[in-house]
C-alpha positions as CSV (number, residue, x, y, z in Angstrom):
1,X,101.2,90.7,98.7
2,X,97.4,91.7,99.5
3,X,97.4,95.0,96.9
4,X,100.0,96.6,94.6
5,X,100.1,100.4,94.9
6,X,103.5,101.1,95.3
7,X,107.2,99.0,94.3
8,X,106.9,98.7,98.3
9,X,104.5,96.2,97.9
10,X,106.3,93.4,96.3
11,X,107.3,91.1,98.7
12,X,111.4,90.9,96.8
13,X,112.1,93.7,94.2
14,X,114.6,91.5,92.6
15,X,113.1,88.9,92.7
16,X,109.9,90.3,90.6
17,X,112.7,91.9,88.4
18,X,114.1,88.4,87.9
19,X,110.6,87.0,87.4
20,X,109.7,89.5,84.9
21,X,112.9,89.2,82.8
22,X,112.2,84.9,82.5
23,X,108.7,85.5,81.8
24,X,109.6,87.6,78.8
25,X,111.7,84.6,77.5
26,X,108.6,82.7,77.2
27,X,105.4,84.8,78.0
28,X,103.1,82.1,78.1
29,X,104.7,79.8,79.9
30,X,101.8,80.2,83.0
31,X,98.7,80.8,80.6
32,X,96.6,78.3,82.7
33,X,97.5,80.4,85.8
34,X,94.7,82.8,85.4
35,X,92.2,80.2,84.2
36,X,88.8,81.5,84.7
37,X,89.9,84.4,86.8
38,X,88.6,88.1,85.7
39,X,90.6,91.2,85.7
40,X,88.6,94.6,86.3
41,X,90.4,97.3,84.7
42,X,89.1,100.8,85.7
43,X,90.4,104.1,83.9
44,X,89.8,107.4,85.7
45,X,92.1,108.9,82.8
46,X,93.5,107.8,79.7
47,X,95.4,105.3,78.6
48,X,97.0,103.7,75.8
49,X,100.5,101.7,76.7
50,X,99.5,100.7,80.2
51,X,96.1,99.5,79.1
52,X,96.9,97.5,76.3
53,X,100.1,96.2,78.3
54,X,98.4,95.3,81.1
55,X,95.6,93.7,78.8
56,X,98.3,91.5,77.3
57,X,99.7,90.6,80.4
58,X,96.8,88.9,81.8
59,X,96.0,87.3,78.6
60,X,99.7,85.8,78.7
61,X,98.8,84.3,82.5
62,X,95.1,83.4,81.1
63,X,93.3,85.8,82.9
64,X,89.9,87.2,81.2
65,X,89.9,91.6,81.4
66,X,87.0,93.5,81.5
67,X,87.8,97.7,81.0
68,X,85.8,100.8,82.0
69,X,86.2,104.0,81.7
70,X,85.0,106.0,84.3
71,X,84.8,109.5,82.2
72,X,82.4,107.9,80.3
73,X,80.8,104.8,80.9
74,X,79.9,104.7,84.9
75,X,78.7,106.7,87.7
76,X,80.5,109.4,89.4
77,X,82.0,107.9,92.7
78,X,82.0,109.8,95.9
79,X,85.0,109.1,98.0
80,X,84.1,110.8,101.4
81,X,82.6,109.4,103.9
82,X,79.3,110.8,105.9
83,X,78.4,113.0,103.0
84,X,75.0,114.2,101.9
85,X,75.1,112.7,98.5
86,X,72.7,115.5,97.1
87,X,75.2,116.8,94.3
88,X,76.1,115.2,90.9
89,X,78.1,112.3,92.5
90,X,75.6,108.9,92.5
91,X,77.5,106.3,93.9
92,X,79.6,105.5,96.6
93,X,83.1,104.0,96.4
94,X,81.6,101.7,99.1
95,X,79.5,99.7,97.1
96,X,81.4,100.1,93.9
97,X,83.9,98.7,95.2
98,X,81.9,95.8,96.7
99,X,80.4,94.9,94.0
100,X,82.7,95.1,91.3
101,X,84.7,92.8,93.9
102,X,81.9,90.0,93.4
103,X,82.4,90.7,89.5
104,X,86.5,90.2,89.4
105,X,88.8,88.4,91.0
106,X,91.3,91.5,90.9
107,X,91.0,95.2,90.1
108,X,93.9,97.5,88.3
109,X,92.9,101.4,88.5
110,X,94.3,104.6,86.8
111,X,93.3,107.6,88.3
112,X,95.7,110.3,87.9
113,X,97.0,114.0,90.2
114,X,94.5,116.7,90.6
115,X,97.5,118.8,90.3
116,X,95.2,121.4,92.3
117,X,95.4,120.0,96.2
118,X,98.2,119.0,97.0
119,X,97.0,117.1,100.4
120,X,94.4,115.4,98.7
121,X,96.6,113.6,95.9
122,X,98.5,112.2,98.7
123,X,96.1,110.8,100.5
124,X,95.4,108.8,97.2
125,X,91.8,109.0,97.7
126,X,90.8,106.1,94.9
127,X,93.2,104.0,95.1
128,X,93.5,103.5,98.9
129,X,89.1,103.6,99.2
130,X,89.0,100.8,96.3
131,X,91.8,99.0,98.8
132,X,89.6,99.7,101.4
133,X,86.0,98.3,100.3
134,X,86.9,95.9,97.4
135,X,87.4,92.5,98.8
136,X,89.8,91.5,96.0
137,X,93.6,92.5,95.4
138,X,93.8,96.6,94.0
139,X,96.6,97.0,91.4
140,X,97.8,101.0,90.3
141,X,98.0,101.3,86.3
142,X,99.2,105.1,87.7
143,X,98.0,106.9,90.4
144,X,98.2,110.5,91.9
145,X,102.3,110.0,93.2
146,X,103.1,107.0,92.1
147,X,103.4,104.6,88.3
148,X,105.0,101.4,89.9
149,X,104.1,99.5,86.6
150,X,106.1,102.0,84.7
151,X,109.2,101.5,87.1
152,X,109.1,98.5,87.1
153,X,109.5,98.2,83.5
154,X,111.9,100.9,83.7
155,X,114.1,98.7,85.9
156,X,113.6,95.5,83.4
157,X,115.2,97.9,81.0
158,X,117.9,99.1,82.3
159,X,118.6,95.6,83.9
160,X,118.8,94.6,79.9
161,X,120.7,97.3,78.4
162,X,123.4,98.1,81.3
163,X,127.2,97.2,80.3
164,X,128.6,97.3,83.7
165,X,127.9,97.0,86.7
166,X,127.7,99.7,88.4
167,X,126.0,102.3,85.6
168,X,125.5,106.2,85.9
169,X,121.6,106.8,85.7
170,X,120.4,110.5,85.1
171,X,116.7,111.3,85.9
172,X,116.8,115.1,84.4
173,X,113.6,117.2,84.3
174,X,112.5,118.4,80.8
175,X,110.2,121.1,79.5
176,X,106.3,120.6,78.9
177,X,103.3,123.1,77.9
178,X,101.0,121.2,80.2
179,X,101.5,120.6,84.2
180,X,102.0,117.2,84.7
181,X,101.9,114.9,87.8
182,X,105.3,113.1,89.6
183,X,104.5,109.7,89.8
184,X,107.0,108.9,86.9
185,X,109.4,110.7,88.5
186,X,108.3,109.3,92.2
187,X,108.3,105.9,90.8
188,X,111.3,105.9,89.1
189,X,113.5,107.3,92.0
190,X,112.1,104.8,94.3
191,X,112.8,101.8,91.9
192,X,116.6,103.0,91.5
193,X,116.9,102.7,95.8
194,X,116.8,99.1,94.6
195,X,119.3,98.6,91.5
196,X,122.9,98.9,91.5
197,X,123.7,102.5,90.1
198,X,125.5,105.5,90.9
199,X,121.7,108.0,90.5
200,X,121.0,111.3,90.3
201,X,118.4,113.8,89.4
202,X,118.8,116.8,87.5
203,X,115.9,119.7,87.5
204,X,115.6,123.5,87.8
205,X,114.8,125.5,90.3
206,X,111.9,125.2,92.0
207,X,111.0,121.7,90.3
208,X,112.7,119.5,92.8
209,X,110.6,116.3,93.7
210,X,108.8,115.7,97.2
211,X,111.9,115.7,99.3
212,X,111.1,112.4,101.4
213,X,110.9,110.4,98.0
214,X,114.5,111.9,97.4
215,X,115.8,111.9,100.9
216,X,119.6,110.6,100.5
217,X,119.7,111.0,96.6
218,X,121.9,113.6,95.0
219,X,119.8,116.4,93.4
220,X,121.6,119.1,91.4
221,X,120.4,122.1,88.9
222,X,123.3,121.7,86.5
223,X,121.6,119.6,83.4
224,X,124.9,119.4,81.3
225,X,127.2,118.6,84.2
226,X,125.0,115.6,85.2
227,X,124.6,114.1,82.2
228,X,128.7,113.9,82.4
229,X,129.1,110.3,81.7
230,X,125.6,109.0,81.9
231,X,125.2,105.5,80.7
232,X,121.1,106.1,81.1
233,X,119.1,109.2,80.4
234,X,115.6,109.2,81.6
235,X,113.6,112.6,80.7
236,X,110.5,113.6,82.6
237,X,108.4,116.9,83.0
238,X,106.9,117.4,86.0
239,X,105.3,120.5,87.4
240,X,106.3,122.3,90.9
241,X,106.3,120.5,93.9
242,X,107.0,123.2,96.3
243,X,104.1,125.6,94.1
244,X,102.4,122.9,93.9
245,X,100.8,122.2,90.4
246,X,102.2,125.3,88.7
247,X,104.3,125.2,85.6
248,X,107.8,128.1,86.5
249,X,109.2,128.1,82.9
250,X,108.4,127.3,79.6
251,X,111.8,127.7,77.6
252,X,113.6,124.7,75.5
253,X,116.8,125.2,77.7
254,X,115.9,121.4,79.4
255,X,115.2,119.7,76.3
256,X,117.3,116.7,75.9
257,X,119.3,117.1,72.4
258,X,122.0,115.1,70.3
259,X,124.2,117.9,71.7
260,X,123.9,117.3,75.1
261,X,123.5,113.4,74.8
262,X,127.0,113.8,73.6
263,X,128.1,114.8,76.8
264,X,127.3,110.9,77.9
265,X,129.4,107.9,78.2
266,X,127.0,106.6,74.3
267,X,124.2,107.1,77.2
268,X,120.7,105.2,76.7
269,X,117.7,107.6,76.4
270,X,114.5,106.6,78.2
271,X,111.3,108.1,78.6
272,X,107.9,106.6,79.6
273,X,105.9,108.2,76.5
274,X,103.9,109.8,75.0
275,X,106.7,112.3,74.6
276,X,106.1,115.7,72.7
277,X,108.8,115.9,70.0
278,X,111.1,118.8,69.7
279,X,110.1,119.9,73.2
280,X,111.0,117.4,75.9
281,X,113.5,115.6,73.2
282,X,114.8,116.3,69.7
283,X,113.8,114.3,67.1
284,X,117.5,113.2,66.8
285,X,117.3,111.7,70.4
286,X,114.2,109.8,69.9
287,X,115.7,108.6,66.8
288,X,118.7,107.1,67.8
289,X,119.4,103.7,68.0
290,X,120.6,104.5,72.2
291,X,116.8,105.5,72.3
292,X,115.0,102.5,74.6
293,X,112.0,104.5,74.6
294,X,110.0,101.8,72.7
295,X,111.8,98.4,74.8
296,X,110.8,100.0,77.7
297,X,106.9,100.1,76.5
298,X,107.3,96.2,75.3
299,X,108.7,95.7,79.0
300,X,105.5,97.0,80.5
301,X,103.6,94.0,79.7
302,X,106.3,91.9,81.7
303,X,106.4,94.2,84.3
304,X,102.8,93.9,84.5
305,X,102.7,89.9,83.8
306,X,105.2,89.6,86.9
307,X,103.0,91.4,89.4
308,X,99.7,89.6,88.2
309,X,101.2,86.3,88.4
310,X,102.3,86.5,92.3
311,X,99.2,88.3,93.2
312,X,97.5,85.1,91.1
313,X,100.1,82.2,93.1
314,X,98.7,84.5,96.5
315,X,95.4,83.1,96.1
């Protein structure tokens, strides 16, 4: 595994899964691994589980961390190439990359969705330029369309919490007063190609997900009659797709409550957080003891442990 920007990446799913799962019996079981090896952390946006997770995580394998923020602390990057740099950008991804490659011995970046071009947050402009230039392995703590971190974590959790073998795992769209990116939601649906479970996705009109991340997957607009039987819940907003960046409704009729969790076989809730209360999930959902929403944040550092460690045993 040269970089880690997607759950394609990993060389065996499972076996990163299993890895992850062991390490949490005994997280510093490899703490010489990282001896005198540097982590770079770069934030384009903000951050408080996956920073603090990942922090841990290399601090469990021995690895030093050094974090900057971007909106404040650096120079804005440019990202094209051949441009006239004449405007308020004053340095290049080129030699950022470069040289924060002589400075670290591997480089985890969060850069979120535009939410404004559609083409351009695809092409994943930071992440695949720092993969380009940087000369040292490029790990996503969340980019544009994808939060592998997170699904891997989510997958660690479920793998924990599932009572048989085959469970029934509900990825249902929920309300938001903000337009927010689909790597969650990308992420997450690509992770459950790899696990054992009957999966589907519930969301209303006009919200369904890039179709070629869903291609295959059972997609309905009914939120009551998928979560029929649902042994995991996971609620996530995510703004339009097909408008791309634009926010269609604004009503609490997708909110996840006690009343609809009912309809569940005692169904696990999951969400990635931070969650707004009372308007993607009642209070009565987060509070119940089926809520994993806090074991899947303490998995995050294990998810995050697993992928530094092989990239660390690559060399």
């Amino acid at each position: 595994m040269k970089h880690f920007i997607t759950l394609a990446d990993l060389p065996d799913f499972k076996e990163t899964l299993s890895s992850a799962i062991e390490l949490k019996k005994d997280a510093t079981k490899f703490d010489s691994i990282g001896k005198g090896k540097t982590l770079g952390m770069l934030f384009f946006n903000p951050s408080l589980r996956t920073r603090l997770s990942t922090q841990k995580a290399a601090q469990n394998l021995g690895v030093h961390t050094m974090v900057m923020n971007f909106s404040n602390e650096a120079w804005a990057l440019e990202f094209e190439d051949g441009t006239r740099m004449s405007g308020l950008r004053s340095e290049h991804v080129k030699e950022a990359a470069a040289v924060v490659s002589q400075y670290c011995d591997m480089v985890a970046i969060r850069a979120f969705a535009s939410l404004t071009d559609k083409e351009k947050d695809e092409a994943e402009i930071v992440l695949k330029n720092f993969a380009k230039y940087a000369s040292v392995p490029i790990i996503n703590m969340e980019s544009a369309t994808a939060h592998p971190l997170q699904g891997l974590a989510d997958a660690i959790t479920i793998t924990e919490h599932q009572t048989i073998h085959r469970p029934k795992v509900v990825l249902t769209w929920a309300p938001h007063p903000k337009a927010l990116p689909h790597a969650v939601g990308n992420s997450f649906t690509k992770m459950m190609n790899y696990m054992e479970a009957d999966f589907i996705i519930a969301h209303p009109e006009g919200y369904a997900l890039n179709p070629e991340i869903t291609k295959g997957i059972k997609c309905v607009t009914n939120q009551e009659e998928a979560l029929k039987g649902a042994d995991f819940v996971y609620a996530k907003n995510w703004c339009s797709y097909e408008q791309y960046g634009q926010i269609l409704r604004t009503d609490d009729e997708w909110m996840l409550t006690q009343e609809k969790m009912e309809l569940t076989n005692n169904g696990k809730f999951m969400h990635c957080l931070p969650i707004r209360r009372n308007i993607v999930a009642a209070d009565g959902v987060l509070d119940s003891p089926n809520s994993l929403v806090i074991k899947q944040s303490e998995n995050r550092t294990y998810a995050a442990q697993a992928v530094l460690k092989q990239l660390l045993e690559n060399g």
